[in-house]
C-alpha positions as CSV (number, residue, x, y, z in Angstrom):
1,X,0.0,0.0,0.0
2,X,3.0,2.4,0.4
3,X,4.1,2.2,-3.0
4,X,1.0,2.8,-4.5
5,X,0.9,6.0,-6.8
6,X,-2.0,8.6,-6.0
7,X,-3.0,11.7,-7.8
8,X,-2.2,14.6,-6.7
9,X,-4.8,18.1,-7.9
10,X,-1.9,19.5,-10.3
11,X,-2.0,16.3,-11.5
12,X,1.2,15.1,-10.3
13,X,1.7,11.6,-8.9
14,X,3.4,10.6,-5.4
15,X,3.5,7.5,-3.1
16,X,0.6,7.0,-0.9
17,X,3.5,6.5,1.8
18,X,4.4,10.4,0.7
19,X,0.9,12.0,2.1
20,X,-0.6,9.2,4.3
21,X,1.0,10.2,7.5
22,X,0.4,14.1,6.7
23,X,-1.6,16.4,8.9
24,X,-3.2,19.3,8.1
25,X,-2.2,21.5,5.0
26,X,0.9,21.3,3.4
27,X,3.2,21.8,0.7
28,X,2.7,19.6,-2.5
29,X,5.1,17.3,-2.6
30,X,5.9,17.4,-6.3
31,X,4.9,20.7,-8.0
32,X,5.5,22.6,-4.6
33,X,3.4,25.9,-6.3
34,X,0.6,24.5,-3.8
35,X,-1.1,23.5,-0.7
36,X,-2.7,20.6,-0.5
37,X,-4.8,18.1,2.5
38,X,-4.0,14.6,2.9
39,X,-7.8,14.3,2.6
40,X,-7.9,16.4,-0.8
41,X,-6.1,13.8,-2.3
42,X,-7.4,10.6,-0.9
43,X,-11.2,11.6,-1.8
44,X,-10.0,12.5,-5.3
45,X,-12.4,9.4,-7.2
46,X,-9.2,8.1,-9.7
47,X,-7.4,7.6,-5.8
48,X,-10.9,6.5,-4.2
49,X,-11.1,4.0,-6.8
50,X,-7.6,2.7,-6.3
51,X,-7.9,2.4,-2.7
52,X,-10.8,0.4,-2.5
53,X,-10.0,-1.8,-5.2
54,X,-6.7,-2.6,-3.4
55,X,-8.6,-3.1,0.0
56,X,-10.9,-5.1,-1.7
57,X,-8.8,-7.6,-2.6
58,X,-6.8,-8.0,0.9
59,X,-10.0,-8.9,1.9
60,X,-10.7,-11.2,-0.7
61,X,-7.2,-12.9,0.1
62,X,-8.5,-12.9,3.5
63,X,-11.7,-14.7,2.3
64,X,-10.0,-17.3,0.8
65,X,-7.6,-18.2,3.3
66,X,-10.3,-18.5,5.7
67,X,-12.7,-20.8,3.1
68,X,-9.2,-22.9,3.7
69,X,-9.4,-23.3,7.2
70,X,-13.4,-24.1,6.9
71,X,-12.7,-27.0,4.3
72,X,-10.3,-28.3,6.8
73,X,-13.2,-28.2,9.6
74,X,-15.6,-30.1,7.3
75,X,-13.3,-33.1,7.0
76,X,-12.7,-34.0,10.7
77,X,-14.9,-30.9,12.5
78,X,-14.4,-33.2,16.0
79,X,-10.3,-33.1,15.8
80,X,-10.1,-29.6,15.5
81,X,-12.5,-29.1,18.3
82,X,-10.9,-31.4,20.3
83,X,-7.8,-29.8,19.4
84,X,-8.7,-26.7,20.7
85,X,-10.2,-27.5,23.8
86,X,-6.8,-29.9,24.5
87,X,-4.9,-26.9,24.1
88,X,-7.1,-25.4,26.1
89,X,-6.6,-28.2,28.8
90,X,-2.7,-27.9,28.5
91,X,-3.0,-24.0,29.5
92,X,-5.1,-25.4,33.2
93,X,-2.7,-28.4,33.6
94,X,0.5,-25.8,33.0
95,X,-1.5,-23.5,35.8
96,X,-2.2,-26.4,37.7
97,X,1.5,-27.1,38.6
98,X,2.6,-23.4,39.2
99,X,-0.2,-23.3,41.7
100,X,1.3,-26.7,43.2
101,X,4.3,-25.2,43.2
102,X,3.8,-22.0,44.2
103,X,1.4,-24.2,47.6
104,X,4.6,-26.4,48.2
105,X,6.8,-23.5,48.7
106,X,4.5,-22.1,51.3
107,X,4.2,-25.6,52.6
108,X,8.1,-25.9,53.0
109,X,8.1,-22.0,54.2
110,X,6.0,-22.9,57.1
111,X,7.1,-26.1,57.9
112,X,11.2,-24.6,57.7
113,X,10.3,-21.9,60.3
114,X,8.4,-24.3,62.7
115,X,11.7,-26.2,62.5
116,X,13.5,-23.2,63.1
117,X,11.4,-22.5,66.4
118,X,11.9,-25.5,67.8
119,X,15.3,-25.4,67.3
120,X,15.1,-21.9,69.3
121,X,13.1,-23.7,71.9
122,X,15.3,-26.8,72.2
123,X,18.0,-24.4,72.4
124,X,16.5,-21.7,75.1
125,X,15.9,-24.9,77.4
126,X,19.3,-26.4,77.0
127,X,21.1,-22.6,78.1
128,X,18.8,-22.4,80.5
129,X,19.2,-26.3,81.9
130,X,23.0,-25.6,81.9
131,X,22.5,-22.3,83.6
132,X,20.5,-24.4,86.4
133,X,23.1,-27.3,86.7
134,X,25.9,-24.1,87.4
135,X,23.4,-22.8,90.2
136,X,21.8,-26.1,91.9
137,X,24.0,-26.5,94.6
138,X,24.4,-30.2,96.4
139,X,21.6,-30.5,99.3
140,X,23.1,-32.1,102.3
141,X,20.8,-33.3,105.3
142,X,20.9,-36.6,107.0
143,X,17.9,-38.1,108.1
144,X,19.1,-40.3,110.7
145,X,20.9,-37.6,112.5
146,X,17.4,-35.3,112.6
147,X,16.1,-39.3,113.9
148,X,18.5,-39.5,117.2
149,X,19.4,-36.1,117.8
150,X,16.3,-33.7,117.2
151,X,13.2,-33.4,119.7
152,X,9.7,-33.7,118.2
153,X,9.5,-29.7,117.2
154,X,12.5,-29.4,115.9
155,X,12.4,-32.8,113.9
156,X,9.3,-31.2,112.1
157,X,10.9,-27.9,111.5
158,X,13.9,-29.8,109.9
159,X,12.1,-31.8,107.7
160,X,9.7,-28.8,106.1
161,X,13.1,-26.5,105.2
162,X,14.2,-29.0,103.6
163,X,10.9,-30.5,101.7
164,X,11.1,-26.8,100.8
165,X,15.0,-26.4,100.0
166,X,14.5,-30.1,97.7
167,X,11.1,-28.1,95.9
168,X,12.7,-25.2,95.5
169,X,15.8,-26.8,93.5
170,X,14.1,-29.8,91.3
171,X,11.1,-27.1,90.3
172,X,8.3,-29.6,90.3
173,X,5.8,-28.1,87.7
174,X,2.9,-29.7,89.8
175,X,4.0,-27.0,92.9
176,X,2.1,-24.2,93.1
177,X,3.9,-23.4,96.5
178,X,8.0,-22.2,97.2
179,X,10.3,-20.6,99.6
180,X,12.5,-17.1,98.6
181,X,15.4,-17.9,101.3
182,X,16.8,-14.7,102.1
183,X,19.4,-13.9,105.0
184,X,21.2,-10.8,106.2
185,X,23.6,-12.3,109.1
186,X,24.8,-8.7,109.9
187,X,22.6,-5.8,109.7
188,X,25.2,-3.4,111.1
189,X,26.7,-3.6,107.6
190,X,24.3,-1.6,106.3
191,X,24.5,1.1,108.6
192,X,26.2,4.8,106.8
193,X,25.9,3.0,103.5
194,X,24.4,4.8,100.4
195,X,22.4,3.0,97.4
196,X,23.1,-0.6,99.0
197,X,21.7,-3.2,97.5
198,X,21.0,-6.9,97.9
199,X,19.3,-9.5,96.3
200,X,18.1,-12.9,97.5
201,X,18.6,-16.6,96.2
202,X,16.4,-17.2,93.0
203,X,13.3,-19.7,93.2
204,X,12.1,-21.4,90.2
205,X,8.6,-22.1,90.3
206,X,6.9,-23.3,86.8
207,X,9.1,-21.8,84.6
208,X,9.0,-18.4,86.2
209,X,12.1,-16.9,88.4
210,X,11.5,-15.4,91.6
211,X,13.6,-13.3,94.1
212,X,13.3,-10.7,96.4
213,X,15.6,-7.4,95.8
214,X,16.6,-5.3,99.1
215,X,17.5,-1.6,98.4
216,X,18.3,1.0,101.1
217,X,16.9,4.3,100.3
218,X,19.7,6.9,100.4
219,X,16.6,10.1,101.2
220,X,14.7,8.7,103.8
221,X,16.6,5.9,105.5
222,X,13.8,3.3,104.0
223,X,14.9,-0.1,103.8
224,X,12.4,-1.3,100.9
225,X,11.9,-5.1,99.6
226,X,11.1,-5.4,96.4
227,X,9.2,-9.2,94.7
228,X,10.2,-10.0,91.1
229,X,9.3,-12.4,88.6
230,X,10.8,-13.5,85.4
231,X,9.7,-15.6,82.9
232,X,12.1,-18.4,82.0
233,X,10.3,-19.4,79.0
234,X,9.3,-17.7,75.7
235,X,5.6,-16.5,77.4
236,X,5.6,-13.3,78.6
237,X,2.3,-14.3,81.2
238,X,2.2,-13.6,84.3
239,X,1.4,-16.7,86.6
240,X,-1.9,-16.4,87.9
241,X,-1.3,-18.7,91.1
242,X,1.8,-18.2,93.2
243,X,1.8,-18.8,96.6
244,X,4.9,-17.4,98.5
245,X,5.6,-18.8,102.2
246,X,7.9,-18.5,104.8
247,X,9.5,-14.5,103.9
């Protein structure tokens, strides 16, 4: 179509390629003596006539090739249907697999960071079992000697410091009871000091650390006892139940 020759008014030919894209008026592009529009020339009846006889037979070509493809159909219409709709098919089984894939990663995602918090987990309890095994220290009592040497009062005293000293190291998860031991031998230490502070023995009681934090108040000569609680384990909850005897 770009090489075909149109008619210009003067009577001049150019390529169609020479005007088509023209806007406008402008120059003619042979005589140059005068102005012309792109649609001057195209609804000139010689060019009119031209044109459509060229488009006319692009769509004729287009005809016949698609008479082709008919014939085709006619011989075997249920293969190309088929055809068609198998394609079809391939296109959901091809989408069918990224979507597994595209599941299965999120599967592995998951299931790799649920490894990867238990393997926090296992680790958190293994620091913390060693940091336990570095603080228990060795109970000693002897049962026989409580036997022959103690009177009735003092037997029973004896044995519940020391059901409470054995509680207080295994950290029976059943308890819901424990001892804070806490001993100043001296209190004339303390005397003339400023921001003294002292801190009791930790308790383990269902994952949760306990102790009992002693600061002497530089302003008003206050001694004041403070109770605290830790969580040993990833929960920040506070326990709900805590009995604390024998302060």
């Amino acid at each position: 179509m770009n090489d075909l020759s149109i008619v210009l008014p003067c009577g001049f030919s150019v390529k169609f390629n020479d005007i088509i894209y023209k806007s406008g008026i402008f120059q003619c592009p042979a005589c140059k003596k005068h102005d012309i529009t792109r649609q001057e020339c195209l609804n000139m009846t010689k060019n009119k006539m031209l044109i459509n006889e060229i488009n006319l037979n692009l769509k004729w070509k287009k005809y016949e090739e698609l008479m082709k493809e008919l014939e085709k159909f006619k011989d075997d219409p249920k293969y190309y249907i088929d055809e068609s709709f198998d394609s079809l098919k391939r296109e959901v089984d091809l989408r069918r697999e990224e979507v597994k894939d595209m599941i299965n990663k999120k599967i592995d995602d998951y299931y790799d960071g649920l490894l990867e918090k238990i393997d926090i987990e296992r680790n958190l309890k293994f620091k913390d079992l060693e940091e336990r095994i570095l603080q228990t220290e060795t109970l000693s009592f002897f049962k026989s000697d409580a036997d022959k040497n103690l009177e009735i009062c003092s037997k029973l005293d004896f044995f519940e410091k020391n059901i409470i000293k054995i509680d207080n190291e295994i950290d029976d998860d059943s308890r819901t009871k424990a001892t804070i031991q806490f001993t100043i031998n001296n209190f004339s230490l303390l005397k003339d000091r400023k921001n003294f502070r002292i801190c009791s023995k930790k308790c383990f009681l269902r994952n949760f650390e306990w102790f009992f934090d002693i600061e002497l108040n530089e302003e008003n000569g206050w001694m004041e006892f403070y109770l605290y609680c830790n969580s040993k384990a990833e929960s920040n909850k506070f326990p709900k139940v805590a009995d604390i005897i024998n302060l």
